[in-house]
C-alpha positions as CSV (number, residue, x, y, z in Angstrom):
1,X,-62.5,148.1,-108.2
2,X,-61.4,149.3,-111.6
3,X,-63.0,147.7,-114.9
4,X,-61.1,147.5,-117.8
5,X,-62.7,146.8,-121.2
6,X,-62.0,143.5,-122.8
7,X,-60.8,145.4,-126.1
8,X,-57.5,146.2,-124.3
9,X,-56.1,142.8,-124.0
10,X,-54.2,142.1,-127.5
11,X,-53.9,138.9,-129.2
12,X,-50.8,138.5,-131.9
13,X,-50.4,135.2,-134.4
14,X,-47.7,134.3,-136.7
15,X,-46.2,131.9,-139.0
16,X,-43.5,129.1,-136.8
17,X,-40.0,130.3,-138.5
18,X,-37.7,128.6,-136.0
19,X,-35.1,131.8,-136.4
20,X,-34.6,134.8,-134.9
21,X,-37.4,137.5,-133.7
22,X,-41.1,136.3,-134.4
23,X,-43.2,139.2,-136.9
24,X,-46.7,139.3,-135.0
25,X,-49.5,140.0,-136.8
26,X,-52.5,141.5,-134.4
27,X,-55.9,139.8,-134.6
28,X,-58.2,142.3,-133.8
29,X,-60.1,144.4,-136.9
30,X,-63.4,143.2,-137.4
31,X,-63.1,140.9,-134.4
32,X,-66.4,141.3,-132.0
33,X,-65.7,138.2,-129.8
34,X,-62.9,136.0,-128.0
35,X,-63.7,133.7,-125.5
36,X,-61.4,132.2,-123.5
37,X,-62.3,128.0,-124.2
38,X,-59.7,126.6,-121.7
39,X,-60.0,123.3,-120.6
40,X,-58.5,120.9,-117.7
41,X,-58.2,117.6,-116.4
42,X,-58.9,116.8,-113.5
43,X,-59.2,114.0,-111.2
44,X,-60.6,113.7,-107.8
45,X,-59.6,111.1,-104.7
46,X,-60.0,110.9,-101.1
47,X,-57.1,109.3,-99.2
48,X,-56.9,107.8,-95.7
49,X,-54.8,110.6,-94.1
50,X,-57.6,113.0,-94.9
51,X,-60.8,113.4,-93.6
52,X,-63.1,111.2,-95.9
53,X,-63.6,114.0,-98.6
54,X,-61.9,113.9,-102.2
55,X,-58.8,116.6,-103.1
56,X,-58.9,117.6,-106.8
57,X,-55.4,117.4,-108.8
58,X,-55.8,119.4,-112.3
59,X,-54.0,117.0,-114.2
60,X,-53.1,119.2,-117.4
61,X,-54.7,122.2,-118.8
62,X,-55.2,123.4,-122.2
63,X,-55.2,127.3,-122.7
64,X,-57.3,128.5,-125.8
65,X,-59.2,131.1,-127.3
66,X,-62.4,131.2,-130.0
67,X,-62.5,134.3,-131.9
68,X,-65.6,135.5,-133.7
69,X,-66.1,138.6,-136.4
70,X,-66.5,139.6,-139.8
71,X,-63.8,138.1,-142.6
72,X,-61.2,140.9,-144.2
73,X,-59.6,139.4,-146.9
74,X,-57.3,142.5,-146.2
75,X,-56.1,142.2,-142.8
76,X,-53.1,140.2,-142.7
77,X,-53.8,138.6,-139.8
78,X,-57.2,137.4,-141.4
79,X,-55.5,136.1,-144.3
80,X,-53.0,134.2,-142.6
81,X,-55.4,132.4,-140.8
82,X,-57.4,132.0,-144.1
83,X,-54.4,130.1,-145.5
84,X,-54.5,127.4,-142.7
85,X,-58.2,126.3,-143.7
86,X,-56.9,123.3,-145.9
87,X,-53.6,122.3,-143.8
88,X,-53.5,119.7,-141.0
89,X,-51.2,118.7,-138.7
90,X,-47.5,120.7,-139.0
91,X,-49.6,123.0,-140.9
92,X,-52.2,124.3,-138.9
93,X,-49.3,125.4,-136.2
94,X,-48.3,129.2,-135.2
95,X,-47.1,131.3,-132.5
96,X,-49.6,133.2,-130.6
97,X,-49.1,136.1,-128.1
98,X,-51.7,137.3,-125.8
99,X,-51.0,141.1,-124.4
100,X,-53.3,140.7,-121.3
101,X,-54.9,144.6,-119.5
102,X,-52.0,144.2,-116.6
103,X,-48.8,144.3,-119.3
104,X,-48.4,140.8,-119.1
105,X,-47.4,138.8,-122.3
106,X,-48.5,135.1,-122.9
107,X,-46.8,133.6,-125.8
108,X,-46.1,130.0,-127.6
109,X,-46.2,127.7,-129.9
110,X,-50.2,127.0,-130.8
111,X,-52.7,125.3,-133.1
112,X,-55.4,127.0,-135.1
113,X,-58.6,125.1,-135.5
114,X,-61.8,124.8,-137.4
115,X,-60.6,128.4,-139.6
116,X,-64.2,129.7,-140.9
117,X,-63.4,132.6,-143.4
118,X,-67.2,132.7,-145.3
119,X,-70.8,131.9,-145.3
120,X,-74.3,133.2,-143.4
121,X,-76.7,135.3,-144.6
122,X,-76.5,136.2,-148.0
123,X,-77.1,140.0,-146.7
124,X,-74.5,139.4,-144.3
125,X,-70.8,140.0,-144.3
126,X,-68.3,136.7,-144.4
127,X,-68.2,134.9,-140.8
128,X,-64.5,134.8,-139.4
129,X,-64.1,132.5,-136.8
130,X,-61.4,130.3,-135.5
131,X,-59.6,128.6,-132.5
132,X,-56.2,129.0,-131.3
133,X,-54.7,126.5,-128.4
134,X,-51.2,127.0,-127.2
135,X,-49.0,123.6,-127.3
136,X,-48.2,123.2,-124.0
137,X,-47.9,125.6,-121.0
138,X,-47.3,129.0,-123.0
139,X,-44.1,131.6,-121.5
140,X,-45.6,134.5,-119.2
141,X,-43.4,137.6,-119.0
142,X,-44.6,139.7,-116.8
143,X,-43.8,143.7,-117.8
């Protein structure tokens, strides 16, 4: 079995423009963490017909990613991310692309949360950290 070093999948934000081709930005210099946060819903019920044990339905499932590193006020990427700190609601939205190891492309609409673009140690470079959750069920293309 092959391993393939978590460094190769890509993750790409930009600004919602609602016209033509999207201009991705890659999140990725100074970036020494993403965990994948996903969460689902799920409910679980035993019926009749069965045999006395519950089936689990996943009732909706939200796809997300936390990113932790070291603030560059220099990296595009960074900064647009830095500009969402203060916005809420229509504000805080993007597109987001994952470029996963096998060639396949996630993409969607998304929602950054809780931007951190400072503090820790006073030795210590600026935190960067942030959230992003697509919308709803995100497009795979498969390449």
């Amino acid at each position: 079995m092959a391993r393939i070093k978590n460094a190769l999948t890509s993750y790409f934000v930009a600004p919602v423009t609602g016209e033509g081709e999207v201009e991705y930005m890659e999140l990725a210099k100074w970036i020494s963490s993403v965990t994948d946060a996903s969460e689902e819903n799920s409910e679980e019920t035993g019926f009749y017909d069965g045999d006395g044990n519950p089936t689990t339905d996943v009732l909706s499932r939200t796809e997300k990613y936390t990113f932790e590193g070291v603030y560059d006020d220099e990296d595009p990427a960074m900064k647009f991310i830095a500009g969402l700190k203060r916005e809420v609601g229509e504000g805080r939205k993007i597109m987001f692309k994952v470029v996963e190891t096998n060639g396949d492309v996630v993409e969607g609409p998304a929602t950054v949360t809780v931007p951190i673009t400072s503090g820790g140690e006073a030795t210590e470079y600026a935190t960067f950290s942030c959230t992003i959750a697509y919308n709803q069920k995100p497009e795979l293309t498969n390449v």
